[in-house]
C-alpha positions in Angstrom: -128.4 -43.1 260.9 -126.7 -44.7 257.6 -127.8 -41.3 256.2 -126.1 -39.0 258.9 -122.8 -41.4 258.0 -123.1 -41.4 254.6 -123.1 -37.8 254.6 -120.0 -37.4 256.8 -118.1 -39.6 254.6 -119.3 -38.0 251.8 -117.7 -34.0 253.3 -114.6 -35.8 254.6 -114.1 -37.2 250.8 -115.0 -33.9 250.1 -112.3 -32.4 252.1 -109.6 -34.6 251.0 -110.2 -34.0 247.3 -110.0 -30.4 247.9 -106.9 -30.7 250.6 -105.5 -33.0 247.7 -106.2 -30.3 244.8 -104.8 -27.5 246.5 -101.8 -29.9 248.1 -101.0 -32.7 245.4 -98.6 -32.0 243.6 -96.1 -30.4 246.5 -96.7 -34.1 247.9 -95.9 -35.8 244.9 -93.0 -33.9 244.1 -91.7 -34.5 248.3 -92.3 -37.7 247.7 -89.9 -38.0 244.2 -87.8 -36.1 245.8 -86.8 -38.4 248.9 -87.1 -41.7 246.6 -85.0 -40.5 244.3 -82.5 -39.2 247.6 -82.6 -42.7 249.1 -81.9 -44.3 245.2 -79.0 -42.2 244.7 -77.7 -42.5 248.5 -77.6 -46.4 247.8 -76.1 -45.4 244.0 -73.6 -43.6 246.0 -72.6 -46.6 248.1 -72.7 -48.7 245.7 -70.7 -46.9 243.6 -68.1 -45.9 246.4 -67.7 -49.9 246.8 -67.2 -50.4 243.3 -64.2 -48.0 243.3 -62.5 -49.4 246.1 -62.5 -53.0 245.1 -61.0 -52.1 241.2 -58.8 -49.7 242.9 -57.6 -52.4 245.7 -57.3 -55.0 242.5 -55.0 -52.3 240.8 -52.8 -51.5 244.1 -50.9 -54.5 244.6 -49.6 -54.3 240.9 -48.3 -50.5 242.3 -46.9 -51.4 245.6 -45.3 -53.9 243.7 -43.9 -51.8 240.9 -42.7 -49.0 243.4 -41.4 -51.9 245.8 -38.6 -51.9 243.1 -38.1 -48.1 242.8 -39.5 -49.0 239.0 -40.5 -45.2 238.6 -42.0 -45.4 235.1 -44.4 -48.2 235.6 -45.5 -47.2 239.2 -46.9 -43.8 237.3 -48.4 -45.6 233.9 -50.9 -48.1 236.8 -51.5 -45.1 238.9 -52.5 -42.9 235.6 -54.5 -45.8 235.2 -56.4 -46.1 238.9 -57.1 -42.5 238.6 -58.5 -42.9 234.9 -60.9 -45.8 236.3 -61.2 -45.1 240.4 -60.8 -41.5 240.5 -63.1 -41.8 244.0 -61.1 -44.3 245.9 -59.4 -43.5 248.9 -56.9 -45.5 247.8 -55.9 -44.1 244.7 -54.7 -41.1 246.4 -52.6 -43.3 248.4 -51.7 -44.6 245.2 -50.5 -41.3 244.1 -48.9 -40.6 247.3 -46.7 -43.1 246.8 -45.9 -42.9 243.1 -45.2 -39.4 243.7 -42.6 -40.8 246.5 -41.2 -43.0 243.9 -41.0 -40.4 241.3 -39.3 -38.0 243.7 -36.7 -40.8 244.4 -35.4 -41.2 241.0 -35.4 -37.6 239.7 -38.5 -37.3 238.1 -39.9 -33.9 240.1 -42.2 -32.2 237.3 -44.0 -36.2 237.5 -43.8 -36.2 241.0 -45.3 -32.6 241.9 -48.4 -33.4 239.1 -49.5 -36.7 241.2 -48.7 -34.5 244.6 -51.2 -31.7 242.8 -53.8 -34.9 241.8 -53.9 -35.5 245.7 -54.8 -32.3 246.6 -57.3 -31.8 243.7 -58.9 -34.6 245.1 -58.8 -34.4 248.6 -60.2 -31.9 251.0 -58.7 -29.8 254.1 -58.6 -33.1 255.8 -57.3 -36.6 254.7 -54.0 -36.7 252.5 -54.3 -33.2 251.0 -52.4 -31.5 253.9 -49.9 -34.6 253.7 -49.5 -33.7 250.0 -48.7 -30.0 250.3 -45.9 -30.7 252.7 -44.1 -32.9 250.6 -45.0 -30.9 247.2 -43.8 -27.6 249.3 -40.3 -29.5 249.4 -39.6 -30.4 246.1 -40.9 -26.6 245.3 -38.3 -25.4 247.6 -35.8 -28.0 245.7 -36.9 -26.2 242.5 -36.0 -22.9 244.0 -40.0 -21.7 244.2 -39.8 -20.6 247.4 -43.1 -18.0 246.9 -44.8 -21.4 245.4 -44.0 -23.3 248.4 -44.7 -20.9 250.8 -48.3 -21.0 249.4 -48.6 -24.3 249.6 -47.7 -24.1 253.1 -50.4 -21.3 253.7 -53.0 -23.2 252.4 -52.7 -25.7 255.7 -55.1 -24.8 258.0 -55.3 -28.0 260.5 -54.0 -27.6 263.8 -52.3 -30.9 264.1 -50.3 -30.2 261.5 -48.9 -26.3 262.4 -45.6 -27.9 264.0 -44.7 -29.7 260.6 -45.9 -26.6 258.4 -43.6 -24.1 260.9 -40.5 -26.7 260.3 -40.8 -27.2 256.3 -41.7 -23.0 256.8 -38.4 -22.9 257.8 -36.2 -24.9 255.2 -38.3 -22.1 252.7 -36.6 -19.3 254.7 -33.6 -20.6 255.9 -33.3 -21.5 251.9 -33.9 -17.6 251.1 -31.1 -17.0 253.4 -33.0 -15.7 255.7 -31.6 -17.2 258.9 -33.2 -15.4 261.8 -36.9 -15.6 260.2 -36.2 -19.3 259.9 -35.1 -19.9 263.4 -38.0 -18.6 264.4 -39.8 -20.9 262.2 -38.0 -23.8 263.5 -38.6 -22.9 267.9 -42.4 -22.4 267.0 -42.3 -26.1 265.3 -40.7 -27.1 268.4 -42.7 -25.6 270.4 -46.0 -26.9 268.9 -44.4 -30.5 268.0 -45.7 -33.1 270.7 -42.6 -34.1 273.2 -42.9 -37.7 272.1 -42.7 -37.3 269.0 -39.6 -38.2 267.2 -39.8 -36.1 264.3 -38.8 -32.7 267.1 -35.1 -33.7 267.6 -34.9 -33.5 263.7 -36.0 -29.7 264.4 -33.6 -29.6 267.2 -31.0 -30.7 265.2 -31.4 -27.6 262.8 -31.7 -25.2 265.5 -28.6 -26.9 266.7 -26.7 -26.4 263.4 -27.1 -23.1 263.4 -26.1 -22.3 267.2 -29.5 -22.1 268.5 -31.3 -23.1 271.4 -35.1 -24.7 270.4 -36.2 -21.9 273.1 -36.1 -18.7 272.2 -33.8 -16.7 274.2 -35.5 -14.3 277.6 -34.6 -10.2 276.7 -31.7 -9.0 279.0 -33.1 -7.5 282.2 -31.8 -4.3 280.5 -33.4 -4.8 277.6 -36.7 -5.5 279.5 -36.9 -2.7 281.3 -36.2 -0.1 278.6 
């Protein structure tokens, strides 16, 4: 009986070293592979952490600095945050509002370079569509309309359409191309929630130039032809 055992563990050892030959080193590679996945996924988090602690240390000196419209020192801490934190969400906030600063007291070429940082940085989602609507407005200020018009094209989200038709507008309206941007503006009215605040200011420009925010119904002569 110990005999008929031995010799059953003896062909399942037998079996495993030859399962183990032909299999090994797939298994021991899989293995590495998800150790080193789970070491770099806690590497990751820690790393994300990191980041958003220095950069939360560095913010309040920002906020602080652009709290007095203190353009030049607002940009030397944030060229700072995105030397150190490059990955924190809150750097591009930073940026966001150093470019805001910036803008304020006339420094564009400083203020489109930490718009561009944001959108470097940032996917389809997050700030990056935030930043190209603001960036497409100083571009419109620097006369590059084509530039701005780009920048508007590259916003693909939904939720954003009734802010992209508006600022589309200033581009063409700038142009001088009135009807086009009238147009522009009733398709941001149209697409702009009714609560929202920020649709009278479209109103207001289709207003200005004698328009209603609905386009107007083709004559029933004009229909029927």
């Amino acid at each position: 009986m110990a005999s008929n055992l031995d010799l059953q563990e003896q062909e399942q050892l037998d079996e495993l070293k030859a399962f183990w030959k032909q299999y090994g080193n797939l298994i021991t590679w899989l293995i590495t592979l998800v150790l080193a996945g789970f070491a770099a996924y806690n590497g990751w988090n820690l790393w994300q952490s990191h980041q958003a602690k220095g950069a939360a240390g560095m913010f309040g000196e920002l906020a602080a600095a652009a709290q007095t419209g203190d353009a030049d020192r607002t940009g030397k801490v944030f060229a700072d945050m995105k030397d150190r934190f490059a990955g924190a969400e809150l750097t591009r906030h930073a940026a966001m509002l150093t470019a805001r600063v910036q803008s304020d007291k006339g420094q564009t070429d400083a203020a489109m370079a930490s718009l561009n940082w944001v959108i470097e940085h940032s996917g389809a989602d997050g700030l990056g569509p935030v930043a190209r609507l603001r960036l497409s407005g100083l571009l419109i200020e620097k006369k590059s309309f084509d530039d701005a018009l780009k920048q508007l094209d590259a916003i693909t989200g939904d939720e954003y359409r009734g802010l992209v038709q508006d600022r589309r507008g200033d581009v063409l309206m700038a142009q001088g191309k009135k009807d086009e941007a009238v147009a522009a503006w009733q398709a941001a009215w149209k697409a702009l929630p009714e609560e929202q605040q920020y649709r009278r200011i479209v109103e207001a420009k289709l207003d200005s130039q004698g328009r209603s925010p609905v386009p107007a119904e083709p004559a029933a002569s004009e229909a029927a032809r």
